[in-house]
C-alpha positions as CSV (number, residue, x, y, z in Angstrom):
1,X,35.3,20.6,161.3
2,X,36.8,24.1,162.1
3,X,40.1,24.8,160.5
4,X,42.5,24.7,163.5
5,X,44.6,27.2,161.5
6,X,41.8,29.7,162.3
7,X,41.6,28.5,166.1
8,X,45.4,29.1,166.8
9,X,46.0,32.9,166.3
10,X,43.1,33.4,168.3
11,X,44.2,31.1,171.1
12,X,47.8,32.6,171.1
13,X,46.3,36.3,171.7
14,X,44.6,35.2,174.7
15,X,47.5,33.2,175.9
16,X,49.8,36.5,175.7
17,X,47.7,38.4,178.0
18,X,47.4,35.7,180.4
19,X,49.1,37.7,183.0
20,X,46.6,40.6,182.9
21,X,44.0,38.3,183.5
22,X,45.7,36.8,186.6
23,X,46.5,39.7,188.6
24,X,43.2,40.8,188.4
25,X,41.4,37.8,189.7
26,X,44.4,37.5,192.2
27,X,43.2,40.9,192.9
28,X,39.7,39.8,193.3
29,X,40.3,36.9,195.3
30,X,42.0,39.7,197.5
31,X,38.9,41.4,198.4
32,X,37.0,38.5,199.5
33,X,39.7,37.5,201.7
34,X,40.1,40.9,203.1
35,X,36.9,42.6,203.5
36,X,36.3,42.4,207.6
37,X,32.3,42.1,207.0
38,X,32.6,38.9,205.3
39,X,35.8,37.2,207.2
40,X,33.3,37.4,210.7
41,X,32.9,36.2,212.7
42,X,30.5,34.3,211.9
43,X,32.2,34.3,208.5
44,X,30.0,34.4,205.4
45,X,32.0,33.6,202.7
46,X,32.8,30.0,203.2
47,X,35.5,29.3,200.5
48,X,36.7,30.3,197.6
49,X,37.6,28.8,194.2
50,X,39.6,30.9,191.7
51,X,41.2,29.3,188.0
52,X,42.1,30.5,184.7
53,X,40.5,28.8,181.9
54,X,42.7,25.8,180.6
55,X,43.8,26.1,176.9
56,X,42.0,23.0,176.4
57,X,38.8,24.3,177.6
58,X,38.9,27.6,175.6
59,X,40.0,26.0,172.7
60,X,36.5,23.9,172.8
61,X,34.5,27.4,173.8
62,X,36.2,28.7,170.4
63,X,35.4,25.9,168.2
64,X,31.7,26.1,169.7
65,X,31.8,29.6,169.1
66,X,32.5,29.2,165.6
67,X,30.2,26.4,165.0
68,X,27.1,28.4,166.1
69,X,28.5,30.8,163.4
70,X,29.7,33.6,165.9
71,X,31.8,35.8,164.5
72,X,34.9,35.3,167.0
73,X,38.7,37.0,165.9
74,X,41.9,38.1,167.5
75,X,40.3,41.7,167.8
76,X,37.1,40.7,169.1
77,X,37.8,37.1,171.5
78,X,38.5,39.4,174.7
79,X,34.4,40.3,174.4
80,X,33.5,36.9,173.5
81,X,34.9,35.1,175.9
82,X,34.2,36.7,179.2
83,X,35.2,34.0,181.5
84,X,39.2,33.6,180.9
85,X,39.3,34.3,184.9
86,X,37.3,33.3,187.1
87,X,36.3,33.7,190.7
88,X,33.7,31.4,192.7
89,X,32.5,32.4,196.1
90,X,30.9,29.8,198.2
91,X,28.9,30.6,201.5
92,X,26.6,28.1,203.5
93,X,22.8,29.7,203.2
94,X,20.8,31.9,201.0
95,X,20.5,35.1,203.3
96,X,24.5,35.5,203.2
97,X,24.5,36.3,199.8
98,X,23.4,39.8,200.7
99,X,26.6,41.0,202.0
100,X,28.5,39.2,199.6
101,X,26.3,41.1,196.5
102,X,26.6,44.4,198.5
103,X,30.7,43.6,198.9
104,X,30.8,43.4,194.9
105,X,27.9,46.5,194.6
106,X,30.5,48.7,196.9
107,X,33.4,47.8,194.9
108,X,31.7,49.1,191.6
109,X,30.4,52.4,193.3
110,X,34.0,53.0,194.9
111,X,35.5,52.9,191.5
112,X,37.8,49.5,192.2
113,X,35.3,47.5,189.5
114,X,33.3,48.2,186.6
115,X,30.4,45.9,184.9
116,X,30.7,44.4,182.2
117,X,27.3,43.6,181.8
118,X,24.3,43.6,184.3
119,X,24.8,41.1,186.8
120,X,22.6,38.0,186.1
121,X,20.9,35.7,188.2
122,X,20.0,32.3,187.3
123,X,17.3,30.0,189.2
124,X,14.2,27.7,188.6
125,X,12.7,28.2,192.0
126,X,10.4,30.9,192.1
127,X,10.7,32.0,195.4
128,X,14.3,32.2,195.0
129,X,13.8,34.4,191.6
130,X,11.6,36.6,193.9
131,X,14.8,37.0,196.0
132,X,17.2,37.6,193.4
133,X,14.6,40.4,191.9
134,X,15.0,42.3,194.8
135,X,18.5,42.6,194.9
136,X,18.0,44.2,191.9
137,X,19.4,41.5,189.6
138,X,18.8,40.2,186.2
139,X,16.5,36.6,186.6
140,X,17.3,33.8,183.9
141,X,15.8,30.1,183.9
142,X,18.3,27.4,182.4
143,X,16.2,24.6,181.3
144,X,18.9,22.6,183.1
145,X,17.9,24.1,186.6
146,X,21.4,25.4,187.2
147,X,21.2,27.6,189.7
148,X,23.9,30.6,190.7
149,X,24.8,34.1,190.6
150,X,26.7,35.5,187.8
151,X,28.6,38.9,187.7
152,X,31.2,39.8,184.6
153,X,33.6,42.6,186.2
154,X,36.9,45.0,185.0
155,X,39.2,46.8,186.6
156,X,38.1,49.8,184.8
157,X,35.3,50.7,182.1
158,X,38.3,50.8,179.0
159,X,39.9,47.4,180.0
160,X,39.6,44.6,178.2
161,X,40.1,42.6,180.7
162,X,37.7,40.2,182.6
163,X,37.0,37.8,185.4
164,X,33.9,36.2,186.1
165,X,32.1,36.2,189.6
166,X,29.8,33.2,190.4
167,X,28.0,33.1,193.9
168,X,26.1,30.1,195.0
169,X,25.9,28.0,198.0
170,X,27.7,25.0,198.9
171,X,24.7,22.5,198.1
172,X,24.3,24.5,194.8
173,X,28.1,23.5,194.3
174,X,27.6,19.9,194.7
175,X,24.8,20.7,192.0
176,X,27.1,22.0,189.7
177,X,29.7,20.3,190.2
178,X,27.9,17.0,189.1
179,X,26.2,18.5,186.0
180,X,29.9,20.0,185.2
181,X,31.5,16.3,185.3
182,X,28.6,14.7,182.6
183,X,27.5,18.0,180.8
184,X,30.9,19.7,180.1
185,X,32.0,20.4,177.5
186,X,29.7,18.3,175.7
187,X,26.1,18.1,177.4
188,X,25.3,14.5,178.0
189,X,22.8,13.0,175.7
190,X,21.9,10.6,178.2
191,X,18.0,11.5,179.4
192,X,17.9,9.7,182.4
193,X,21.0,11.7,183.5
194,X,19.1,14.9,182.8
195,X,15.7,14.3,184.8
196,X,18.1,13.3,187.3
197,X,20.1,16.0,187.5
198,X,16.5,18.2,187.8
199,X,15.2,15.9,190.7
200,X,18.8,16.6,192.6
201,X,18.3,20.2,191.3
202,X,15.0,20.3,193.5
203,X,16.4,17.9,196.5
204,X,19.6,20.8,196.5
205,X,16.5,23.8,196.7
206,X,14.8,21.8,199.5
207,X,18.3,21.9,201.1
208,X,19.5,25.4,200.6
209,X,16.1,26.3,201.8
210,X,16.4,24.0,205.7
211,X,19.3,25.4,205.8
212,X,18.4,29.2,206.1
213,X,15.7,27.8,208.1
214,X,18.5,26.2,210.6
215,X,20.3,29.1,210.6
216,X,17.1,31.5,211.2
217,X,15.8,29.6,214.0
218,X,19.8,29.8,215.4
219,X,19.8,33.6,215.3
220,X,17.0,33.9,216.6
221,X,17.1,32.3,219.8
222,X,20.8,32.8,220.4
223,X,19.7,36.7,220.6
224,X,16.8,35.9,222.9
């Protein structure tokens, strides 16, 4: 059991900088809803979640933290915890994710965003690792087949401050927003519930993929 009196300090810190934290994704959120080449038409972003991370919730990532015997301070939580803010972009099929990755890539060679780390990838499905690879990202499997498209960003390289990027398509949402309900914060130690979630996993590639093939064939003929 971790001593809350440890936890506390560490939570208050991030709680006074809140507001740093906010304007920046507010910022964020700005720039999808802005940039002409993804409002359309046709649109390719197709919504867009933003949150700050409940004190309930980061107190839990803390206490994990500290049970795996990370070292995890007042001076060193803003590096730890990358995810106080965070930004989801949704957008219907795979081949939209381009402009959306080359929105985020022009921000960071403008000089509006800096990494925070290499941008990761993560996906089971090896044609869509292929994909991701040539975008120039990191690839990662999660032996949960969680699929989506990470990216930690600043406002500058000397900020401490963060806000996370995840990109995935709307049947990757449904995904994920299942294996979030039984495998957060806790994962589930139900096994049925986890093949499960890997069968939907491959039922949601088989639907990400029809779709770019609906929307393919669309182009396509609507030009001819």
């Amino acid at each position: 059991m971790v001593n809350p009196e440890l936890i506390e300090p560490i939570i208050e810190k991030v709680k006074s900088e809140f507001h740093r934290y906010k304007i920046f994704k507010d910022t964020v959120v700005s720039v999808f809803t802005e940039d002409p080449i993804l409002i359309g038409p046709p649109p390719v972003v197709h919504s867009i979640k933003a949150r700050m991370k409940n004190e309930s919730h980061l107190r839990d990532k803390i206490i994990r933290k500290y049970s795996t015997q990370e070292s995890i301070s007042q001076e060193n939580v803003f590096d730890r915890i990358t995810d106080i803010a965070g930004v989801r972009i949704l957008h219907l099929y795979q081949d939209q994710f381009i402009k959306i990755h080359e929105c985020i890539k022009k921000q960071i060679d403008d000089g509006d965003w800096s990494l925070y780390e290499a941008p990761k990838a993560y996906s089971w499905d090896p044609e869509l690792q292929e994909f991701f690879a040539k975008q120039g990202l990191e690839v990662q499997v999660k032996e949960s087949h969680y699929t989506s498209i990470h990216y930690i960003i600043k406002p500058r390289p000397d900020s401490f401050v963060t806000c996370e990027i995840q990109v995935r398509t709307l049947f990757e949402e449904i995904w994920g927003e299942i294996d979030h309900t039984i495998n957060y914060p806790q994962p589930t130690d139900i096994l049925s519930c986890r093949e499960q979630l890997r069968v939907l996993a491959k039922l949601v590639g088989a639907g990400s993929r029809l779709a770019d093939s609906i929307f393919r064939t669309f182009f396509d003929l609507s030009q001819k």
